[in-house]
C-alpha positions as CSV (number, residue, x, y, z in Angstrom):
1,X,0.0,0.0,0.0
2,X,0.9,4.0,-0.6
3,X,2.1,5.8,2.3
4,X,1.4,9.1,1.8
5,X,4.6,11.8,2.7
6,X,4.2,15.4,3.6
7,X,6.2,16.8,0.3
8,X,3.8,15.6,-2.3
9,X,5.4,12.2,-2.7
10,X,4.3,8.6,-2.3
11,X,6.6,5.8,-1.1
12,X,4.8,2.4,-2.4
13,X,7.0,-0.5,-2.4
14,X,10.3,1.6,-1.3
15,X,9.9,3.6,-4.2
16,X,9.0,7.3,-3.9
17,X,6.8,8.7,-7.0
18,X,5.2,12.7,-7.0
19,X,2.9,13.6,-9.9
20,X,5.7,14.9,-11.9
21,X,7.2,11.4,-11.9
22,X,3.6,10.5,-13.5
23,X,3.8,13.5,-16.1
24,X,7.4,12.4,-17.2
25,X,6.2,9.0,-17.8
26,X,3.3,10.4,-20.2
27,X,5.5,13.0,-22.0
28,X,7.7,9.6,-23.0
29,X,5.4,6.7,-23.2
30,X,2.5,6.1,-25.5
31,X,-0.5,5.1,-23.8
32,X,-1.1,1.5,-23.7
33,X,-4.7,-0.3,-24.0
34,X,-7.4,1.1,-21.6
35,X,-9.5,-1.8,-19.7
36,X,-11.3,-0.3,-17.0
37,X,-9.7,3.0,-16.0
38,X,-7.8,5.8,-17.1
39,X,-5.9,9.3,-16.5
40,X,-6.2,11.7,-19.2
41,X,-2.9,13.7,-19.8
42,X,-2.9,15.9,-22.1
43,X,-5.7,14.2,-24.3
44,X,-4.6,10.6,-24.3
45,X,-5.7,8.4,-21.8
46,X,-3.1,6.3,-19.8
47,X,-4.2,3.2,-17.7
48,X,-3.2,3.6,-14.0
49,X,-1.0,0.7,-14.0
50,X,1.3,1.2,-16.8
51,X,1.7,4.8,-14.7
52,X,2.3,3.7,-11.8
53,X,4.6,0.7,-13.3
54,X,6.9,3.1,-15.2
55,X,7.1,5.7,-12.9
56,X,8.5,3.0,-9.8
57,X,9.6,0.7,-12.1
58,X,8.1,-2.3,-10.0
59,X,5.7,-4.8,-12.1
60,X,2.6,-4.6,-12.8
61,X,2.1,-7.9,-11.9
62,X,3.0,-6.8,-7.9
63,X,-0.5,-4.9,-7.5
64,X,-3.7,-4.2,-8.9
65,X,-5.3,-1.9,-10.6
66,X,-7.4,-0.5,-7.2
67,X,-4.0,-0.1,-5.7
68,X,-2.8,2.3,-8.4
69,X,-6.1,3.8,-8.8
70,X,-5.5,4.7,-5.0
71,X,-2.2,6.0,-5.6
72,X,-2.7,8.0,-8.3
73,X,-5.9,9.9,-6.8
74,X,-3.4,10.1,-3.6
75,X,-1.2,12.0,-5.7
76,X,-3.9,14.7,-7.2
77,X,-4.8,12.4,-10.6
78,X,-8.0,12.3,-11.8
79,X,-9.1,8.7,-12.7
80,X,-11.8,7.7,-14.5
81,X,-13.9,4.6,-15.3
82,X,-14.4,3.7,-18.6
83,X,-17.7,4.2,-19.7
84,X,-19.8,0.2,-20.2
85,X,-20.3,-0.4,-23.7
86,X,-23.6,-0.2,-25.2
């Protein structure tokens, strides 16, 4: 789990991320496929996990998708659900 720090910053896993670590990662990466939710930067929309993934470098297979929804919002992203298909 997150632990959130006074200076912006979350530690998850021993690695400490800020939301400038998450805007780096989307000014270099491409935005992979979109399941179930998402963080738009700058009009392309990034799942949570590839974020949270590049930005501490730790696999995407070590948490789920909650956990970086959580860390994300703890870090002043807005995440949203995909919409159900109709």
């Amino acid at each position: 789990m997150a632990d959130n720090q006074p200076s912006g910053s979350i530690t998850f896993k021993g690695k400490r991320i800020t939301k400038d670590d998450i805007m780096r990662v989307a000014s270099r990466e491409s935005p992979k496929r979109v399941n179930s939710y998402f963080v738009e930067i700058v009009g392309k929309r990034y799942p949570p996990k590839q974020l949270v993934e590049s930005a501490t470098g730790i696999s995407t297979t070590e948490f789920d998708s909650q956990v970086a929804v959580r860390l994300l919002e703890s870090l002043g992203c807005t995440v949203e659900r995909v919409p159900p298909r109709q």
